[in-house]
BAVEXKE-706555 format. One record per residue: y, z, x of N, C-alpha, C in turn; residue in three letters. Coordinates in steps of 0.05 Angstrom, whole numbers, plus 32768, in hexadecimal, padded with zeros to 4 digits. Atoms other than C-alpha are relative to their C-alpha. Layout:
% residues N
YZXYZXYZXALA/...
END
This chain:
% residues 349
7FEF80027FE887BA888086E07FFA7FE7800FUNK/8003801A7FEF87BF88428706801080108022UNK/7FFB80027FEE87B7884D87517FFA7FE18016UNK/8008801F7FF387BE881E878A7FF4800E8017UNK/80137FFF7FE1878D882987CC800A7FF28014UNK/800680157FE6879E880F88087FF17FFE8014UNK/801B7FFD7FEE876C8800883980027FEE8015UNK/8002801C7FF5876387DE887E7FDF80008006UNK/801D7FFC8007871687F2886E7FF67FF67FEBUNK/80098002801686F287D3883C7FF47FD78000UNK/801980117FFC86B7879A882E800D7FE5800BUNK/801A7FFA7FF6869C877A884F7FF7800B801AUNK/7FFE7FE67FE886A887AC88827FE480117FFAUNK/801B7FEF8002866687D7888A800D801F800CUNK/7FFE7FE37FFA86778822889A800980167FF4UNK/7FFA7FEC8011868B8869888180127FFF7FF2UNK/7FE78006801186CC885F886F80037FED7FE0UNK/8010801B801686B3881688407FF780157FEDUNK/80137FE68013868088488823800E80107FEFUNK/7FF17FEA801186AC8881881280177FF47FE5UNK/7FE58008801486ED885587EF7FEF7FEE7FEAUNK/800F800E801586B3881F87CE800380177FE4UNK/80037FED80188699886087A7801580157FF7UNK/7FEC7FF2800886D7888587A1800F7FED7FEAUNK/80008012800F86ED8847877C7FFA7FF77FEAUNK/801B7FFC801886B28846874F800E80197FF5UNK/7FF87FEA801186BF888A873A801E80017FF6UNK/7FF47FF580038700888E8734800B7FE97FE5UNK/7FFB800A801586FD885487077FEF800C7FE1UNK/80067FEF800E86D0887A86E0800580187FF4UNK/7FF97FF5800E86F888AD86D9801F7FF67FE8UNK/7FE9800E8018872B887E86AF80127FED800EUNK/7FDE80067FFB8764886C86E37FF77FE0800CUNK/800480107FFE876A882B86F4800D7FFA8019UNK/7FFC80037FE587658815873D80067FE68008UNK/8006801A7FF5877A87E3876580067FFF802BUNK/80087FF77FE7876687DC87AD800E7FE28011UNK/7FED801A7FEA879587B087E97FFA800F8014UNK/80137FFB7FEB876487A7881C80097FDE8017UNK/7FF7801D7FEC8765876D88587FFB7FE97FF0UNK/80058015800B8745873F882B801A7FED7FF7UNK/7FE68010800587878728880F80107FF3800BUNK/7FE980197FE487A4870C88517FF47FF8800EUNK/800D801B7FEA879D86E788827FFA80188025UNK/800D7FE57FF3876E871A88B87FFC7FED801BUNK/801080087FE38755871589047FEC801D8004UNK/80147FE37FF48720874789228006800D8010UNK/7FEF7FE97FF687378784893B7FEF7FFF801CUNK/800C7FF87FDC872E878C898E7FF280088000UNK/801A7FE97FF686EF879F899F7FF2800E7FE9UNK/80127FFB801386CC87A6895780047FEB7FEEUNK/8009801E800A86AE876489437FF980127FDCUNK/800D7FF0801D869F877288F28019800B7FF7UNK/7FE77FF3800C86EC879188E780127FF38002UNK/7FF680127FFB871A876288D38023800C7FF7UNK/7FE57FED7FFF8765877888D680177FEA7FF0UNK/7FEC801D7FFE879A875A88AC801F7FF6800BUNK/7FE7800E7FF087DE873188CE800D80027FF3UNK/7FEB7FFB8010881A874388B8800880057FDFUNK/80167FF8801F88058762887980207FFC7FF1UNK/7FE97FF8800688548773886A80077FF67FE6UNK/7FF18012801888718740883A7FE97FFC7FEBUNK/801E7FFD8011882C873888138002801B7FEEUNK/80017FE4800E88238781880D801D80107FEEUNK/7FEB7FF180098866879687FB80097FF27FDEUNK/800A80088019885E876287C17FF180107FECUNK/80117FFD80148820877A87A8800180227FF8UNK/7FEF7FE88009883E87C587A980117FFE7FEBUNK/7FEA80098010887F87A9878E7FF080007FDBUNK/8009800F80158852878E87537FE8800C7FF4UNK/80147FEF8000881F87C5874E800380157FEDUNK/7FF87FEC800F883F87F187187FEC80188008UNK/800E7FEA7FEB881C882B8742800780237FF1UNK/7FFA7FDF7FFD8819887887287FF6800E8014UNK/800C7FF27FDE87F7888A877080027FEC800CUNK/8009801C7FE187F9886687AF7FEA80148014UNK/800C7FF67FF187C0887B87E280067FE98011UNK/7FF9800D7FE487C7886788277FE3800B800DUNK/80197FFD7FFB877C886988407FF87FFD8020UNK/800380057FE8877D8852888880197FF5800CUNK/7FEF80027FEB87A7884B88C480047FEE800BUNK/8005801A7FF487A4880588D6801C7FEC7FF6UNK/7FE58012800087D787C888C7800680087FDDUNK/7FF37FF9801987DB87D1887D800880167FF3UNK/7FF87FE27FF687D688168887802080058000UNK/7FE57FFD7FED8816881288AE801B7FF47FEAUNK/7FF1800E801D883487DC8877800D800F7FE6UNK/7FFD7FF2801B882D8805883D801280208007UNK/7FE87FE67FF4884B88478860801B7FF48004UNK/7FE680078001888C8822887480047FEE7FE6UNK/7FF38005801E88908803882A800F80157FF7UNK/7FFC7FE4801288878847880980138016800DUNK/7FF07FE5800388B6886D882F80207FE78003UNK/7FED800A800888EA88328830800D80037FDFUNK/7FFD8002802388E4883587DD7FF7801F7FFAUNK/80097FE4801088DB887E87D97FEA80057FEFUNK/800F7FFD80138898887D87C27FE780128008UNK/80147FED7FF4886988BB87C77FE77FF48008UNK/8025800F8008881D88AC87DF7FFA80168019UNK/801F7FE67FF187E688D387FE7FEF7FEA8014UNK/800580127FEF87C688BE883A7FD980088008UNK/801F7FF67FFA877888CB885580007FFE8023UNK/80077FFD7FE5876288DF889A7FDA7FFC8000UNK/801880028006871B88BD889D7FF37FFE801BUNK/800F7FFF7FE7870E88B388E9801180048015UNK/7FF87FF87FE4871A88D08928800B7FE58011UNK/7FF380147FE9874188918948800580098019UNK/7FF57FF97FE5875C88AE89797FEE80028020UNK/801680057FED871888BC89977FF67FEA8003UNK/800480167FF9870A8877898E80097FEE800EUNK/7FF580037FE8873D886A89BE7FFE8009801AUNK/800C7FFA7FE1872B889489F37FE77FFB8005UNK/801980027FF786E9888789F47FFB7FDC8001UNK/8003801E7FF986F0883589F480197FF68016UNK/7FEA80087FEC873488338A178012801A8012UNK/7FF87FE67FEC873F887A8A348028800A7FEFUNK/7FE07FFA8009878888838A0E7FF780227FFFUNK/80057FE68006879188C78A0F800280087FDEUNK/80037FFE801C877F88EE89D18025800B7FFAUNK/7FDF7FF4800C87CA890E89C8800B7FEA7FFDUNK/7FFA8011801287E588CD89C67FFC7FF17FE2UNK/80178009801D87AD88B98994800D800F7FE5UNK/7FF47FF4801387C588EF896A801E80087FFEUNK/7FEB800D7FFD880988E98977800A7FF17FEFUNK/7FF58010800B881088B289517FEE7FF37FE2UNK/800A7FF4801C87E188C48918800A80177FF0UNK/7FEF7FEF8008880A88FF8911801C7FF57FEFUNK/7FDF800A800B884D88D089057FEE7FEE7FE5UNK/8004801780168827889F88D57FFB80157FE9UNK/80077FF0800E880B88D988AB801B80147FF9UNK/7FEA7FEB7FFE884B890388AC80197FFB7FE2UNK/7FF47FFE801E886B88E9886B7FEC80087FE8UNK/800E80028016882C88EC8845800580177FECUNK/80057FE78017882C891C88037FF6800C8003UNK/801A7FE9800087E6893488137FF77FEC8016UNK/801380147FEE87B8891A88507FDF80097FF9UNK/801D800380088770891688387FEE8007801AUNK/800D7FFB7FE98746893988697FDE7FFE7FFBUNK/80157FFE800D86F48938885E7FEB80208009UNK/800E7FE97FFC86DF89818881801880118014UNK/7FEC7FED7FF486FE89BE88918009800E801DUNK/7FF87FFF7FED86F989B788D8800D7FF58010UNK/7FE5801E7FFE8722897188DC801C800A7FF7UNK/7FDD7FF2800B875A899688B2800180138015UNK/7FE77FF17FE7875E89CD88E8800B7FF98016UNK/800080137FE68753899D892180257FF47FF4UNK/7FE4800F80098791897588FB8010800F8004UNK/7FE97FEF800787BD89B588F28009800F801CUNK/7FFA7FFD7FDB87B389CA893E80127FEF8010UNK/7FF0801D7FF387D18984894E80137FF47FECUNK/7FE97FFE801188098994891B80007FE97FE9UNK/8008800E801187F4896588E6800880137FDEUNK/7FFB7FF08015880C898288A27FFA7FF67FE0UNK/800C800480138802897D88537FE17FF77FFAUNK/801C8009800687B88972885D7FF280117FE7UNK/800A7FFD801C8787897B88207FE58001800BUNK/80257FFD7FFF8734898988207FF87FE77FFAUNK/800180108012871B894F88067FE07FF58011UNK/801E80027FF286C68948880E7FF77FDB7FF5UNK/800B8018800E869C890B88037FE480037FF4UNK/80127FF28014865E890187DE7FE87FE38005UNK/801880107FFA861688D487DB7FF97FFC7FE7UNK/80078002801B85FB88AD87B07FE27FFE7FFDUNK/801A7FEF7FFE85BC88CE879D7FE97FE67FF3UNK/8011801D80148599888E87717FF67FF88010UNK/8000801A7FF585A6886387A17FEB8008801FUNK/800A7FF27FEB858E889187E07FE380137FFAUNK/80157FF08019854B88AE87AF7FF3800B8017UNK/801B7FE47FF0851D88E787CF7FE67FF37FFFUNK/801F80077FF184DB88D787EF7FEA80138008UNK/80057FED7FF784B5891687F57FED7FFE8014UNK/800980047FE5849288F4882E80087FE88008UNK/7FEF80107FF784AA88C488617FF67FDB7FF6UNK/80038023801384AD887388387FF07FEF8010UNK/800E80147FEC847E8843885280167FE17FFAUNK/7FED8016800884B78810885C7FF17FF08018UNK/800F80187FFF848D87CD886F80077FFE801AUNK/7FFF7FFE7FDF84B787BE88AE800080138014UNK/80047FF07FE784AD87FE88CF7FE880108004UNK/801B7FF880018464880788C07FF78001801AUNK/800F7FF67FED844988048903800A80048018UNK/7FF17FF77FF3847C882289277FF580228002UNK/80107FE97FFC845E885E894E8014801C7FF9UNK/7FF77FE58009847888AB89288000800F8019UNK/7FEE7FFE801884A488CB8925800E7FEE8005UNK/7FE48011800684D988998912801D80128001UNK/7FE77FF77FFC851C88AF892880177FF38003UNK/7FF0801A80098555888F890D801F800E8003UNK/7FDA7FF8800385A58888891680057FDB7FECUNK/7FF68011800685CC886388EA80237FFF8008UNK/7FE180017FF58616884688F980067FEF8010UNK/7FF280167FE48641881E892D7FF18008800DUNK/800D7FFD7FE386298811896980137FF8800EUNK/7FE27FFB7FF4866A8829897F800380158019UNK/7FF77FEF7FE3868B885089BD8005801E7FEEUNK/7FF77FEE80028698888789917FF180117FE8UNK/80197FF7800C86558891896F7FEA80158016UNK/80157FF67FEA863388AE89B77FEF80057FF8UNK/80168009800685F9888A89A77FF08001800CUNK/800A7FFF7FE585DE889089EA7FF9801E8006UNK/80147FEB800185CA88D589DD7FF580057FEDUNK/801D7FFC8015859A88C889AC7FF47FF08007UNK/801C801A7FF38582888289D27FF2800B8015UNK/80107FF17FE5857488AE8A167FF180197FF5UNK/80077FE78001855288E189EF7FE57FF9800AUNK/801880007FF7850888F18A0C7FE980037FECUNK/80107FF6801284E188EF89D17FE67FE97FFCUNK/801B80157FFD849F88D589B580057FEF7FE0UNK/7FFD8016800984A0889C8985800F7FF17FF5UNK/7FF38023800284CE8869896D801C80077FF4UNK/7FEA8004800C85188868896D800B7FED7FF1UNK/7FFF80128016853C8840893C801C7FFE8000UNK/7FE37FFB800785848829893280097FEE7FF2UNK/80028016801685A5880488F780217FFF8008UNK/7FE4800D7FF885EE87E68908800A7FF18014UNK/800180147FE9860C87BE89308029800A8009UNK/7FE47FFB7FEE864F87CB895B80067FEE801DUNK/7FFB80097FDD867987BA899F7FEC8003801AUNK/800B7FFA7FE9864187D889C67FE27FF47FFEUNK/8015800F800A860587B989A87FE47FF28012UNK/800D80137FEF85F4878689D87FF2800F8018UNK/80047FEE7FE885F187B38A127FEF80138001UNK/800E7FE6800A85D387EA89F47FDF7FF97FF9UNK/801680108001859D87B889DC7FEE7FFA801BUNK/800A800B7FE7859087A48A1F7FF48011800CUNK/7FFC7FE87FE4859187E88A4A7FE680157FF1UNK/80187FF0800D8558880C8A077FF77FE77FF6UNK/801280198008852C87D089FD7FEC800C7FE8UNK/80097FEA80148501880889D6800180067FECUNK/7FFF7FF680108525881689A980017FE67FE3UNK/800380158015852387F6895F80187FF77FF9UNK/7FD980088005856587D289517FFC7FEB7FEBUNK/8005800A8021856787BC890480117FF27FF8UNK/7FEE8011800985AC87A48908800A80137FEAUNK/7FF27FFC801D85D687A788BD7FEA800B7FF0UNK/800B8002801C85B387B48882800180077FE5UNK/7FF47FFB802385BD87AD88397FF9801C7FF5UNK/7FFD7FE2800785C887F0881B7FE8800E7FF4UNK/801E7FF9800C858587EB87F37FEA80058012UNK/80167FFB7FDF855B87DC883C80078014800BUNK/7FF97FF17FEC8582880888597FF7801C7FF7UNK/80107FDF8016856C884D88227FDB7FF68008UNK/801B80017FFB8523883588357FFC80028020UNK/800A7FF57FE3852C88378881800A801E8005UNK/7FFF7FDF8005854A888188717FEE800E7FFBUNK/80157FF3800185148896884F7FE27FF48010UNK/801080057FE984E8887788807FF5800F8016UNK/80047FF37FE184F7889B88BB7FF6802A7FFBUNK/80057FEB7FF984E288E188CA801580168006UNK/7FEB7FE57FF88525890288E680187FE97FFEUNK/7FF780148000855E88E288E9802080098014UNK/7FF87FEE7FEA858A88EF892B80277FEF7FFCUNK/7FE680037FFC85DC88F7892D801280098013UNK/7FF67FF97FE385FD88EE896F801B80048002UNK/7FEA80048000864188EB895D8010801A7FF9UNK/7FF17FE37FFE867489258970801B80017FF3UNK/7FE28013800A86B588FA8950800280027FE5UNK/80018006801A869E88F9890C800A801A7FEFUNK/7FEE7FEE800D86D1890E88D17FEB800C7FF4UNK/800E7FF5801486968915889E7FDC7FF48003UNK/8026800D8007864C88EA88A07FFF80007FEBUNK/800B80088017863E88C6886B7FE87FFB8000UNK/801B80067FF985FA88B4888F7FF1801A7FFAUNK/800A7FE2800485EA88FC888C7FF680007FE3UNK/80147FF4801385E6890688497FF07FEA7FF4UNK/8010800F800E85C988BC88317FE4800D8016UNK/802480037FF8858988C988637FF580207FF7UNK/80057FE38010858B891C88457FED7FF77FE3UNK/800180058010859088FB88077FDF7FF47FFCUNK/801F800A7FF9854888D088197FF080158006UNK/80157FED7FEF8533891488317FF57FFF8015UNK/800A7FFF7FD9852B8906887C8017801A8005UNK/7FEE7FE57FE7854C894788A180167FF48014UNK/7FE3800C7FF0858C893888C97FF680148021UNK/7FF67FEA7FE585948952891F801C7FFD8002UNK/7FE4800F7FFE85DD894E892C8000801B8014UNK/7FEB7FE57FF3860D8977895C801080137FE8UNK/7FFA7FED801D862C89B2893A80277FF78007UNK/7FE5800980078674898B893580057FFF7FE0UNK/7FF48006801B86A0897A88F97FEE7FFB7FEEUNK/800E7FFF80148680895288D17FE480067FF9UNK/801A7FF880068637896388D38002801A7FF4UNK/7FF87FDA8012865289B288C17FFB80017FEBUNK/7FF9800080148665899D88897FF57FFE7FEDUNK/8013800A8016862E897A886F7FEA800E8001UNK/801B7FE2800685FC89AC88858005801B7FFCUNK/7FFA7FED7FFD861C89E788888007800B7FDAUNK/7FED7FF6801586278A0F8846800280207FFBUNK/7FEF7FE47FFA86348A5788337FF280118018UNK/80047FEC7FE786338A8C886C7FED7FF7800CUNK/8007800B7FED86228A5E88987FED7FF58008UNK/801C80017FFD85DA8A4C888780037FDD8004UNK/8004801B7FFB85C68A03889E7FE87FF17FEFUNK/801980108014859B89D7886980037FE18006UNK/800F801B8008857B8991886980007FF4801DUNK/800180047FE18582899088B5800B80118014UNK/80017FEF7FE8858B89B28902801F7FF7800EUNK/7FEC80007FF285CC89BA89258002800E8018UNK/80087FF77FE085C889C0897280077FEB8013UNK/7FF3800E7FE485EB89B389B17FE87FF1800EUNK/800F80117FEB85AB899689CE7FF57FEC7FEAUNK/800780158019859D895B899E7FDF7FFF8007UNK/8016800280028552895089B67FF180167FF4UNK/80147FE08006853F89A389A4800A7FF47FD7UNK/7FF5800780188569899289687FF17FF57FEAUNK/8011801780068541895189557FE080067FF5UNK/80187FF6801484FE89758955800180137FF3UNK/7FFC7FEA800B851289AE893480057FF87FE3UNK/80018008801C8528898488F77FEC7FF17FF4UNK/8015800C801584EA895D88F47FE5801B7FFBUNK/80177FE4800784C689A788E580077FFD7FE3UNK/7FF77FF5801884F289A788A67FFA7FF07FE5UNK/800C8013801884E28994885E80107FE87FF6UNK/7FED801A800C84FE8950883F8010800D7FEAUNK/7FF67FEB800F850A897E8805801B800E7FF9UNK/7FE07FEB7FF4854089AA882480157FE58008UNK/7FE280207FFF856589638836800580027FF2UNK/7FF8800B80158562894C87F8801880147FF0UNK/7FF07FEF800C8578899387D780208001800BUNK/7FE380067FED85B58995880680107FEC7FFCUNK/7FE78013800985D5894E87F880027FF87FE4UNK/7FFB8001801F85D3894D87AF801480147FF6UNK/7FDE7FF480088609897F87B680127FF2800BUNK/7FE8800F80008636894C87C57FFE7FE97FF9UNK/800080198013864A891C878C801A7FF18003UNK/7FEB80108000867988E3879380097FFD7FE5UNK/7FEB7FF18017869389008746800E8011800CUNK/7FF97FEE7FF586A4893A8766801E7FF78019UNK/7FF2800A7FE486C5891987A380197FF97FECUNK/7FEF8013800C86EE88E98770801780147FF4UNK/7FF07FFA800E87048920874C801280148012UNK/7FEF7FEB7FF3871D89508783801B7FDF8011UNK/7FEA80077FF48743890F879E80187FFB7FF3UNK/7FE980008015876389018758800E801A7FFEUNK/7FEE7FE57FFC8785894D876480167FFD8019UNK/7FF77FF67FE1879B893F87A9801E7FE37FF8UNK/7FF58015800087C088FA878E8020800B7FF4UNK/7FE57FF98010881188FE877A80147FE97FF7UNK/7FEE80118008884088DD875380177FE88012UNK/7FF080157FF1885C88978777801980007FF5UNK/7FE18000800688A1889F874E800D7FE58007UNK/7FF980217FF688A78854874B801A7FFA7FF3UNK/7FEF8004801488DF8860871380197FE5800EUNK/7FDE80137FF5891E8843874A7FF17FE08007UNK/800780297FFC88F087F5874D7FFC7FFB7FE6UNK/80018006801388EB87F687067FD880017FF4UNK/80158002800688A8880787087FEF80247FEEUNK/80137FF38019887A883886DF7FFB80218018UNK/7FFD7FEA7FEC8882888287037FEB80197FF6UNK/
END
């Protein structure tokens, strides 16, 4: 099967989204079909308002509707909501062509919380962009009811997955070089250092030794300034970055927005214990049958939370995110995908 991806996510973009379509990519070439991915790289881009690092591309239209045109396509995915996003939706329903779409981040909250838009508009008009799709790609089953409350329809399950190699178990915490004499426990967030990460309740927490934070965002500077304390690592290459995982001791998730956490299960995966709030995506990834919580603590008060997961074994992380394989992932999305019916451009249906 030859699918096409569209993406306004993807390298050298750093975040969940990157992550998830990179290795969905990988696999799905592995399982035979042959991909091809129209991302910003191909045009001519600027940086999206207010997030330095995301580069958006300009009038994608005439470009993209080419490399569709010319794409002999048996799937189209439509992956994100952004300009090409937008491009590839008014192609495919000008040319009658089926495609499946993905719901990977709460935008909407990313609007109210940087520019106050209300959330109904937010969704509003994630509702209209999604509203032809075949199937909408959801990643946990509390985002699909959230979606279906706010009339959102044909949505699909669709989980993600870690890559266990790359993220390897530590059955005690890594002596990684630069954070040797940094006073325990180590307590770590990874991610933007964004408005819609509420990062600021894991930087004001009252604890005893050394916070840590690896990304960089719109809020950065400020945030830098106001916790002098804390450890701020910046980027880091995917290989540094599985050693300051298994590094740390706990590893703290402030964010109430999030579709899924992919951070969750790489620092599980290292066997550090997760704290999170008990929202969406952390459920998902800790929660499994009748309701039991493994490889980390879910609690409205993030600091009780925090020590409560560094009681728990690295062990029980680990066991916990090795149930979710990005095979697995690839293959429940190759179910969710449907015939583009390119037959009326002369193309391959």
């Amino acid at each position: 099967m030859k699918l096409v991806l569209i993406t306004d996510a993807w390298q050298p973009q750093v975040n969940g989204v990157v992550t998830t379509l990179v290795e969905l990519v990988r696999e799905m070439k592995k399982l035979g079909h042959d991909v091809e991915v129209i991302h910003p790289g191909l045009f001519n881009t600027r940086p999206c308002p207010g997030y330095a690092g995301i580069d958006l591309a300009i009038r994608p239209k005439k470009i993209l509707s080419k490399l569709l045109h010319n794409s002999q396509a048996d799937a189209v995915h439509i992956a994100t909501e952004g300009p090409l996003g937008w491009a590839a939706r008014g192609y495919c329903i000008k040319h009658k062509i089926a495609f499946t779409t993905a719901f990977h981040t709460k935008f909407p909250e990313i609007l109210y919380a940087a520019l106050k838009i209300p959330l109904n508009w937010g969704y509003a008009l994630f509702r209209y962009f999604h509203k032809p799709s075949s199937g909408v790609m959801v990643p946990t089953e509390g985002v699909l009811g959230m979606l279906q409350a706010r009339g959102f329809s044909n949505l699909r399950k669709w989980t993600h997955g870690v890559d266990t190699d790359l993220f390897s178990f530590h059955a005690q915490p890594y002596a990684h070089l630069p954070l040797a004499n940094l006073p325990r426990p180590l307590s770590l967030f990874v991610g933007r250092v964004s408005y819609e990460k509420n990062i600021e309740s894991f930087l004001k927490l009252k604890m005893a030794g050394t916070k840590i934070v690896c990304g960089v965002g719109p809020l950065g500077l400020s945030l830098k300034a106001k916790y002098p304390d804390v450890t701020w690592l910046g980027l880091q290459a995917r290989e540094e970055l599985a050693k300051v995982y298994a590094a740390a001791d706990v590893f703290v998730f402030p964010s109430k927005s999030e579709t899924f956490g992919l951070v969750l299960l790489e620092a599980m995966s290292c066997g550090t214990p997760v704290a999170a709030y008990p929202v969406d995506g952390p459920l998902e990834v800790l929660r499994q049958g009748h309701g039991v919580t493994k490889g980390g603590v879910l609690d409205a008060n993030l600091l009780s939370g925090t020590y409560q997961a560094l009681k728990l074994s690295r062990s029980e992380a680990r066991a916990r995110a090795v149930q979710f394989s990005w095979k697995n992932a690839a293959k429940i999305f190759e179910s969710h995908l449907v015939a583009a019916n390119l037959s009326k451009l002369g193309m391959k249906g």
